[in-house]
Structure formats: structure tokens, C-alpha cells
N, C-alpha and C positions, 0 to 999 in steps of 0.2 A: 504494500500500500504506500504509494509516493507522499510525502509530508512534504513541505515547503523548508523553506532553513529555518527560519523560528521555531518552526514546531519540531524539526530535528533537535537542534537545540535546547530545547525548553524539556525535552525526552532525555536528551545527554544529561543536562544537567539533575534530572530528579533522579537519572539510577547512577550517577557519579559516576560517568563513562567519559568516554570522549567519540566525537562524532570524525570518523577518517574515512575520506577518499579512495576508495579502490579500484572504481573503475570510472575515469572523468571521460571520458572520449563514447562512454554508451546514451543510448537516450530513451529515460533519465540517467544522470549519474546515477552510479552506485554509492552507498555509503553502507558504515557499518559502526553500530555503537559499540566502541570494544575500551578497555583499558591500552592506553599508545603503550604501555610496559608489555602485556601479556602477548600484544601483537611481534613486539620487536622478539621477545622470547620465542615466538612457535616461527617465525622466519629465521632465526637461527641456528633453532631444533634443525629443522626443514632444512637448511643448507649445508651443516654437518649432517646428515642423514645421507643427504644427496654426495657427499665426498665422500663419505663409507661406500659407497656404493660403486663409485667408479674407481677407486684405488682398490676397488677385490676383482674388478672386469678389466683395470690393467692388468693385474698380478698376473693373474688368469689368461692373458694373452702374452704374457712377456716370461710368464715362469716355466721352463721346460718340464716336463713331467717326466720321470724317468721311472724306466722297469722295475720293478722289486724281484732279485733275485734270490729265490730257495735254498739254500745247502742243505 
């Protein structure tokens, strides 16, 4: 349901959030009442997540695998 900016606002302000831009280029904008702290944390999460990820799919392409042999 679209609200205006005052009334984003005036919503921001009674559950002690902050009103942040996520998607300005759509139409309507997006927005999202979030704490700007809890936001920068789960982008953070999210971007060591995303290095874990691709430092086991290098290893995995660059680490030789070799035979295990029996005696």
C-alpha cells in the first residue's frame, strides 16, 4: 500500500525505525522501515557469505585432486 512521505515518516517515527530507499529508479519507489544498523548488518552477513562461497569454487577449480593410494 503506497503512503506519501509524511505518512512514511510519521510510521518511521512511531515504531522507531528508519525509512531507507531500496529501490528509487521503480515506480513507486520502494522503501523499507528497517533499523539503518540491522540493515548494514544483514549486507554484511550477505557479503561474507557470498566470499565463502566463491573462495571454496576457486579452491575447487584450482586445487588438484589426487589419487588415494592402498598398500
Amino acid at each position: 500500500m503506497p503512503f506519501s512521505n509524511p505518512q512514511a515518516l510519521e510510521l518511521a517515527d512511531e515504531a522507531g525505525t528508519d525509512v531507507v530507499l531500496l529501490s528509487p529508479d521503480a515506480s513507486p519507489p520502494v522503501c523499507r522501515l528497517i533499523e539503518v544498523s540491522k540493515l548494514k548488518y544483514e549486507q554484511e552477513k550477505a557479503k561474507k557469505e557470498a566470499g565463502r562461497k566463491s573462495r571454496a569454487a576457486r579452491c575447487a577449480s584450482f586445487c588438484p585432486v589426487l589419487p588415494l593410494q592402498l598398500s
